[in-house]
N, CA, C and O of each residue as an XYZ file, in Angstrom:
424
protein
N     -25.575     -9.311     20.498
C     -25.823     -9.905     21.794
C     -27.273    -10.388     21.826
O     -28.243     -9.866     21.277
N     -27.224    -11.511     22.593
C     -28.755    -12.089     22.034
C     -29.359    -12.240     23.914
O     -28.454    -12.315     24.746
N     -30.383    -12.264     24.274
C     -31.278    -12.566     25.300
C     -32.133    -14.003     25.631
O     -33.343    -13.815     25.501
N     -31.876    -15.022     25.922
C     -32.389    -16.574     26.181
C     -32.808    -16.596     26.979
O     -32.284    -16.221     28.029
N     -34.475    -17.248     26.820
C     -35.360    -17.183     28.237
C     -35.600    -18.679     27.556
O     -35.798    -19.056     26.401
N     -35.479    -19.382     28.917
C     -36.000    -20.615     28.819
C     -37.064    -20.683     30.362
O     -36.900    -20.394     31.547
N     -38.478    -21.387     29.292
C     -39.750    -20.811     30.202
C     -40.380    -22.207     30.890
O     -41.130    -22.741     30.074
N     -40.313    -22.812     31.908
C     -40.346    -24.361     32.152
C     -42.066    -24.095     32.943
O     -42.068    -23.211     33.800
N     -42.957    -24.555     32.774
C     -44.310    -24.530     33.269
C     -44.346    -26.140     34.016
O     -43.870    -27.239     33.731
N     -45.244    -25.546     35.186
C     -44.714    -26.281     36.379
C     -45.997    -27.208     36.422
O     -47.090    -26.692     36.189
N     -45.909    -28.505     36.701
C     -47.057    -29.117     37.651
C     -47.502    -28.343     38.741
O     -46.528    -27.781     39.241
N     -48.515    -28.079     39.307
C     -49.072    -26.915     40.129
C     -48.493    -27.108     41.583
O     -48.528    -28.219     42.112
N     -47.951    -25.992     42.229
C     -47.292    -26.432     43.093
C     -45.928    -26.977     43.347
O     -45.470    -27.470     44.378
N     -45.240    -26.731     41.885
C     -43.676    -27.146     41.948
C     -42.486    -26.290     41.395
O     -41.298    -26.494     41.146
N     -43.309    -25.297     41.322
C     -42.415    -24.078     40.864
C     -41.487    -23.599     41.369
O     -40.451    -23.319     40.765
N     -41.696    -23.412     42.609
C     -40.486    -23.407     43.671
C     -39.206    -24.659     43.777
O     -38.022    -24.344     43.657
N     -39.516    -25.665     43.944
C     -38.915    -27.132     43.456
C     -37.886    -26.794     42.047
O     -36.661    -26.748     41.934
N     -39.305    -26.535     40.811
C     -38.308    -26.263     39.820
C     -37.252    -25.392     39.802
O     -36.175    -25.572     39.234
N     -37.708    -24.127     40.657
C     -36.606    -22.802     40.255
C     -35.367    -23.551     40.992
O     -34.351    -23.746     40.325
N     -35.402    -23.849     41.944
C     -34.371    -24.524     42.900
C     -32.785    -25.520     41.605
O     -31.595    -25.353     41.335
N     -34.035    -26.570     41.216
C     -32.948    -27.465     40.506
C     -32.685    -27.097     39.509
O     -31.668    -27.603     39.035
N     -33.642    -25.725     38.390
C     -33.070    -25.434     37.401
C     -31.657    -23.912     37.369
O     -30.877    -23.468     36.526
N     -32.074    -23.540     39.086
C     -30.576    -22.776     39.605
C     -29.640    -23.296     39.550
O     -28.728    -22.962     38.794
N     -29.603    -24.326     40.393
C     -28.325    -25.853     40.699
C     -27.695    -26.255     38.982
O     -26.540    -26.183     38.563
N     -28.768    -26.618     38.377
C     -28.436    -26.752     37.226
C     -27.323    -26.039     35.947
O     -26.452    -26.444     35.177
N     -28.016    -24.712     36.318
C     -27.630    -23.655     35.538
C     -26.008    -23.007     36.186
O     -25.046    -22.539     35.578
N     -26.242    -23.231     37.619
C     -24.528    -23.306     38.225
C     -23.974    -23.860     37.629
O     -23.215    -23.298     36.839
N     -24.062    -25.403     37.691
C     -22.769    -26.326     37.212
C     -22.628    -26.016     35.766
O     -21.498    -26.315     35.380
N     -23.609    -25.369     34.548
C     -23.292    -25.106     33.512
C     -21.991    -24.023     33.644
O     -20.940    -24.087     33.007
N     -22.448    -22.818     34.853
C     -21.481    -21.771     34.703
C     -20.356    -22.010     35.105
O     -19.288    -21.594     34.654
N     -20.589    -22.839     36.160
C     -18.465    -23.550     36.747
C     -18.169    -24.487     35.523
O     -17.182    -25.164     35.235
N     -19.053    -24.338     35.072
C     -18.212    -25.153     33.726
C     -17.504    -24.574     33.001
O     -16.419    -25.056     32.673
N     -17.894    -23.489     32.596
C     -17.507    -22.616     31.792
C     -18.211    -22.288     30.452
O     -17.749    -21.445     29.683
N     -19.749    -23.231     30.108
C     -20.877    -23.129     29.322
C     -21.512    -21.914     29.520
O     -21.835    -21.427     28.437
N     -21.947    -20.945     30.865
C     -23.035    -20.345     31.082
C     -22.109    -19.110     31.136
O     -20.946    -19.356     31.456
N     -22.434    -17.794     30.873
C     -22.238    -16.823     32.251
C     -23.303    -16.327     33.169
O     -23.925    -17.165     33.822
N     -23.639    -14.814     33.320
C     -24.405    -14.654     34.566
C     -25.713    -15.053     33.985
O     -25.853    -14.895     32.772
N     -26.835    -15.623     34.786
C     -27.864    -15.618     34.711
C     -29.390    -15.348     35.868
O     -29.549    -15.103     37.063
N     -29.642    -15.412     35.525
C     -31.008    -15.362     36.614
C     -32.242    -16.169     36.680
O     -32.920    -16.035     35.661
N     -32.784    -17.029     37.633
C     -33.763    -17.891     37.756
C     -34.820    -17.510     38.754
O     -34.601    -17.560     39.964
N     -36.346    -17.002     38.070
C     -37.345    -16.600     39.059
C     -38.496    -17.298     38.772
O     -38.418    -18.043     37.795
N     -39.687    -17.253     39.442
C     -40.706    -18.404     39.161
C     -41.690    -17.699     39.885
O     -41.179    -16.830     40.592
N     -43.082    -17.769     39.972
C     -44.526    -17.960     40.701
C     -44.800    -19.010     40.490
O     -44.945    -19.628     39.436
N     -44.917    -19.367     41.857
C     -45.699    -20.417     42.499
C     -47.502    -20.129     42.293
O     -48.508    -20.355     41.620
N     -47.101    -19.667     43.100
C     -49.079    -19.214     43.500
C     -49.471    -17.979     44.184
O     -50.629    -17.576     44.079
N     -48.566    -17.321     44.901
C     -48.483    -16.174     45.285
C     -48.456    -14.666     44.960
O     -48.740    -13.762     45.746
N     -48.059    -14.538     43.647
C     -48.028    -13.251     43.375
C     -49.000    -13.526     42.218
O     -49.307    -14.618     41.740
N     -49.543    -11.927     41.771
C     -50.650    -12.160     40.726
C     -49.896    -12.408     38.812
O     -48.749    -12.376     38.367
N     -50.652    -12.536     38.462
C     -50.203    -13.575     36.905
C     -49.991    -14.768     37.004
O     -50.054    -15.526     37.971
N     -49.643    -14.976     35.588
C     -49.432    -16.509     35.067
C     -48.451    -17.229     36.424
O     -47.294    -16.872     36.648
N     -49.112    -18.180     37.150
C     -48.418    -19.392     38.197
C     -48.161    -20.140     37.361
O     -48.437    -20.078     36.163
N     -47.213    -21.467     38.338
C     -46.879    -22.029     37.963
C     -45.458    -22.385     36.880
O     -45.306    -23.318     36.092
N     -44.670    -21.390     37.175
C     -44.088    -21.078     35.536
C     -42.251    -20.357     36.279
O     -42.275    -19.486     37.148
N     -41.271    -20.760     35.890
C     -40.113    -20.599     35.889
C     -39.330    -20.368     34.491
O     -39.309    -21.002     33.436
N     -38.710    -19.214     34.928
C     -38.172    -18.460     33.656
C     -36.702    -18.330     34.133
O     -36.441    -17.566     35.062
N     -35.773    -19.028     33.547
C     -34.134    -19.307     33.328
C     -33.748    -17.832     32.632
O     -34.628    -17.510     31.834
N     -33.069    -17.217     32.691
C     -32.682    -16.101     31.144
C     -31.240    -15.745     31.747
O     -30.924    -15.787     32.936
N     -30.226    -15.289     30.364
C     -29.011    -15.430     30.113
C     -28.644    -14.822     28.744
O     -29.147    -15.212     27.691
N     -27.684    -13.788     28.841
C     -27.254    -13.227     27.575
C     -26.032    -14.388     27.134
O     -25.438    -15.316     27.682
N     -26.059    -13.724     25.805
C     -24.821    -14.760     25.149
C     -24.575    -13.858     23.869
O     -25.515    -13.370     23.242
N     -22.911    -13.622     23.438
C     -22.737    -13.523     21.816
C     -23.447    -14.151     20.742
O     -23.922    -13.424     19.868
N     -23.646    -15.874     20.651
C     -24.061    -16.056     19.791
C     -24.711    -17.262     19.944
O     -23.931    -18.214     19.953
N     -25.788    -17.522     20.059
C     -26.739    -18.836     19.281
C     -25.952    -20.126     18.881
O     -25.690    -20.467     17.728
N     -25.561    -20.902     20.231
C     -24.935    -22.306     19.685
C     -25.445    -23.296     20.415
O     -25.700    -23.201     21.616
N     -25.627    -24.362     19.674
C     -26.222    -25.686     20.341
C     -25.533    -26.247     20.933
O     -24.316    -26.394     20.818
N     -26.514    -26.780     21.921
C     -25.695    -27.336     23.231
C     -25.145    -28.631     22.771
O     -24.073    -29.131     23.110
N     -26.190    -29.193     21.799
C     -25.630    -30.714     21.071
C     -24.292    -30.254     20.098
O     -24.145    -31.100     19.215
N     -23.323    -29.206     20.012
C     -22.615    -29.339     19.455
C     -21.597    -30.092     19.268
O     -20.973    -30.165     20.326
N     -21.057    -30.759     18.354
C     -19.502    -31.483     18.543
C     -18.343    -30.514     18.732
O     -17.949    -29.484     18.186
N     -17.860    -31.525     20.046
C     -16.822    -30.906     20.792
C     -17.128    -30.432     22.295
O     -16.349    -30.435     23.249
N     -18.764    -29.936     22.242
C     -19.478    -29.214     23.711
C     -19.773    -30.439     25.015
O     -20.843    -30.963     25.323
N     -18.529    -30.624     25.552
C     -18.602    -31.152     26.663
C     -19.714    -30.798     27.697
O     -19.372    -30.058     28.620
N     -21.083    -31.265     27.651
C     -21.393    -30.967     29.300
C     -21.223    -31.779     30.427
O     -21.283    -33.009     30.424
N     -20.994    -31.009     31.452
C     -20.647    -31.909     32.682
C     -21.726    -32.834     32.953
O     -22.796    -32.240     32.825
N     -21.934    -34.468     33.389
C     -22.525    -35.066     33.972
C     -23.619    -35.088     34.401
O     -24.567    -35.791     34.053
N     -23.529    -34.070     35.437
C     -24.362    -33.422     36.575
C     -25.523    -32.798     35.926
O     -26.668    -32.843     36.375
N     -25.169    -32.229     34.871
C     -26.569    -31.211     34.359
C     -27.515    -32.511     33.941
O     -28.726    -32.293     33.968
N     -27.087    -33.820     33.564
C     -27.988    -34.716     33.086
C     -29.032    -34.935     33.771
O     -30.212    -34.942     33.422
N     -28.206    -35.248     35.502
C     -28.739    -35.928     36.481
C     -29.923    -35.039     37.459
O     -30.810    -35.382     38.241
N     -29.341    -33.570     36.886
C     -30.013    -32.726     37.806
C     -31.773    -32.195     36.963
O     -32.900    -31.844     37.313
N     -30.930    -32.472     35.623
C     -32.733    -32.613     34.982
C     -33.209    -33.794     34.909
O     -34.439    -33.853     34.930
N     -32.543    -34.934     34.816
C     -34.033    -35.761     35.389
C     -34.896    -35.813     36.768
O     -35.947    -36.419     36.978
N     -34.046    -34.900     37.742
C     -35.013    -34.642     38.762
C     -36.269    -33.367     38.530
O     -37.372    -33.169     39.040
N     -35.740    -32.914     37.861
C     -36.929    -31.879     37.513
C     -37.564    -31.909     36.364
O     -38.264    -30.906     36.228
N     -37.636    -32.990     35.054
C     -38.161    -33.687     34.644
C     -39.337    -33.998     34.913
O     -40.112    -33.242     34.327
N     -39.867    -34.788     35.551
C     -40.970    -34.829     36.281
C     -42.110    -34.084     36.764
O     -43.224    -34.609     36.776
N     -41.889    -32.719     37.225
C     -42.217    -31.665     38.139
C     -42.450    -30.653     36.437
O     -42.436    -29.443     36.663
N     -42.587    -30.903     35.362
C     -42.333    -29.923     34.513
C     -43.759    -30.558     33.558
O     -43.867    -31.783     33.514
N     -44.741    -29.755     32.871
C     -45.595    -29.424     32.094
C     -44.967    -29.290     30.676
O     -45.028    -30.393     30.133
N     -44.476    -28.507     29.995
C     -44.004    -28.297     29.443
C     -42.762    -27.034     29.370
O     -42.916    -26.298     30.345
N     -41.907    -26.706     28.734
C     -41.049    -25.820     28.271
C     -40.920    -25.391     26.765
O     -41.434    -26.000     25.827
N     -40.039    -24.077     26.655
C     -39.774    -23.615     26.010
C     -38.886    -22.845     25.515
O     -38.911    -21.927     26.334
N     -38.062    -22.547     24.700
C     -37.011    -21.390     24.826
C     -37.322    -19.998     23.654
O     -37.831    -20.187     22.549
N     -36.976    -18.877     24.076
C     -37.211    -18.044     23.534
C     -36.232    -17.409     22.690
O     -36.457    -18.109     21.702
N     -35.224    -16.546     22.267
C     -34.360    -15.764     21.793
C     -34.838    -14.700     21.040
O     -35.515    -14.675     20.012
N     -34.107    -13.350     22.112
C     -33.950    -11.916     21.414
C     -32.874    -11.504     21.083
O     -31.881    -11.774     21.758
N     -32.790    -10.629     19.787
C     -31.939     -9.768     19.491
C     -31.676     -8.295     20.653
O     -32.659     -7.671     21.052
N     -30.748     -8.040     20.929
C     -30.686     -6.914     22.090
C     -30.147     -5.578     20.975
O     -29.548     -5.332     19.928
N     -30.840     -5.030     22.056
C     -30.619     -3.674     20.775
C     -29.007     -3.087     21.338
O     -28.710     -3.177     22.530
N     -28.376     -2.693     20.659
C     -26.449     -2.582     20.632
C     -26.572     -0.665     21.192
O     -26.812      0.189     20.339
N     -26.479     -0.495     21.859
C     -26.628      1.147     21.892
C     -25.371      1.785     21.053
O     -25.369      2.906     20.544
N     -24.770      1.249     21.032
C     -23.330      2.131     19.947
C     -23.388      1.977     18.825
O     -22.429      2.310     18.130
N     -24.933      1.226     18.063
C     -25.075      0.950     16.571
C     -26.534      2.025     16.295
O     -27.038      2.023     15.172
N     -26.957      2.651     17.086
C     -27.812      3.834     17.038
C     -27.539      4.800     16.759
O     -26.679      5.334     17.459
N     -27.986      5.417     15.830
C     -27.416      6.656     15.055
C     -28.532      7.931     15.689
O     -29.716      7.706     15.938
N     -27.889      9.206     15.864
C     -28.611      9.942     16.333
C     -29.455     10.357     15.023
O     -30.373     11.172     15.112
């Protein structure tokens, strides 16, 4: 089981904006049937640490590209990142290995 943080750094002041459309976003992946559960949180400017900055994250079995042949994405995810496109500094994605608790040996 693997752990995916995708880390989107905000033009100052759009973090909130971003978390918004990269939620919306990350829905229509899951009514798709691409995503399952995930979670989308961000600082703006308000709490202490790194601002500016929205963090997507989502478990998955296994490591597959979204450009795969055959991987239909819906439309919508196109349209909904070029609105937040704009509003974005840079990104990044991360991936962890999760530790399996039933592969731990006493």
């Amino acid at each position: 089981m693997y752990k995916l943080r995708r880390v989107y750094r905000t033009k100052p002041g759009e973090a909130s904006n971003v978390a918004k459309l990269v939620y919306i976003q990350t829905k229509i992946l899951q009514d798709a049937g691409h995503r399952g559960e995930f979670t989308v949180s961000y600082n703006g400017y308000t709490l202490p640490g790194e601002t500016n900055i929205v963090i997507l994250e989502w478990h998955d079995d296994q490591i597959m590209s979204p450009g795969r042949p055959g991987n239909n994405m819906p439309p919508e995810v196109f349209a909904v990142g070029r609105e937040y496109s704009p509003l974005i500094e840079s990104q990044h994605i991360e991936f962890y290995e999760m530790v399996d608790p039933s592969r731990i040996e006493d």
